[in-house]
N, C-alpha and C positions, 0 to 999 in steps of 0.2 A: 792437576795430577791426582790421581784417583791409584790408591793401595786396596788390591783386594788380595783372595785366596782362592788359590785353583783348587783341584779336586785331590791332587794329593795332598794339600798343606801348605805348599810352596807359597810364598807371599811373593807379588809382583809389583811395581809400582808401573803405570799406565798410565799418558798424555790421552786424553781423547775430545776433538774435533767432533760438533753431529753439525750437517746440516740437514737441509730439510729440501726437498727437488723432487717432486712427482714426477718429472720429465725424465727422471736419469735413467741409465738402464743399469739395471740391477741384479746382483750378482746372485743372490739366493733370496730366500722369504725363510723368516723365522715364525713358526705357528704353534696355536696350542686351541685344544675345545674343553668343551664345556657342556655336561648335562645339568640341567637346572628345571627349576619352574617358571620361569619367566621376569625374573623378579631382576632390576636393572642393574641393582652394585652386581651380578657373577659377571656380567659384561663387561662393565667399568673396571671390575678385578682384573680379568684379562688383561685389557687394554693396558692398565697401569703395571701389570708384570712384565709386559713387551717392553714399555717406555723405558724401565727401571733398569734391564737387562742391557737397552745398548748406551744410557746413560752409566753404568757400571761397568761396562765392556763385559758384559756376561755372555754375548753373542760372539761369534765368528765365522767368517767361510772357512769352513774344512780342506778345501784346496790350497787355501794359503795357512793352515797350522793358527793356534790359539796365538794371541798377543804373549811378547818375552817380555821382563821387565825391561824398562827403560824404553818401550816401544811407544810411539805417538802410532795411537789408532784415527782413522779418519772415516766415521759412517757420515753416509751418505741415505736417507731414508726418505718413502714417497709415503702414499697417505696410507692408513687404515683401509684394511679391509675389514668387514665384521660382514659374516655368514650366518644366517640365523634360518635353522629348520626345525620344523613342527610334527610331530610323530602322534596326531591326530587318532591312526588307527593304532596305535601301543601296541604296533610290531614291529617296530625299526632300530629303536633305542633306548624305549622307556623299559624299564624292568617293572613286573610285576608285583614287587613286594613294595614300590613306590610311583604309580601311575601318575603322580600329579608334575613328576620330573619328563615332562615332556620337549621340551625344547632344550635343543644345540643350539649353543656359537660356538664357532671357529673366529678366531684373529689371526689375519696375517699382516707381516709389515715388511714390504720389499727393502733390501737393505745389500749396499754397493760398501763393501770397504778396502781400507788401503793401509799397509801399516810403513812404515819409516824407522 
């Protein structure tokens, strides 16, 4: 059982199930990016922000409304994806006042939930 806090204050307490099925089919992808230099912890930042969110139950589908207290959440998650582009000519998303910030990742993590 996992107590967090939503966005108003509210405290909830929350059962949470993850497993883990690249096979499944999945209900939304949860993503975020990233401009950096290349440098591996802004990746593994990511990565570990995704993990921590559906270990927290900080994620959910929107079609089925946020976890209520007392709810057993059930993810269901496939693998990592990690997107990584290279802005070579410093016109696509490097800014100018910091050109060595040339590469994006993007993280997605396909994620099937069910709440009880």
């Amino acid at each position: 059982m996992i107590r967090r806090e939503l966005e108003d204050g509210t405290k909830i307490d929350i059962t949470i199930y993850l497993t883990i099925n690249p096979e499944a089919e999945f209900d939304y992808f949860t993503s975020s990016s990233s401009v950096h230099d290349g440098t591996l912890v802004f990746k593994l930042e990511l990565i570990n922000d995704y993990i921590c969110n559906v270990i927290c139950g900080k994620t959910y589908n929107k079609n089925m409304g946020e976890p209520k207290s007392n709810n057993t959440v059930h993810y269901i998650v496939g693998n990592l994806v990690v997107l990584n582009e290279y802005d070579m000519d410093h016109n696509k998303f490097c800014s100018k006042d910091k050109p060595f910030l040339c590469e994006r990742t993007t993280v997605l993590l396909p994620i099937r939930m069910s709440l009880e």
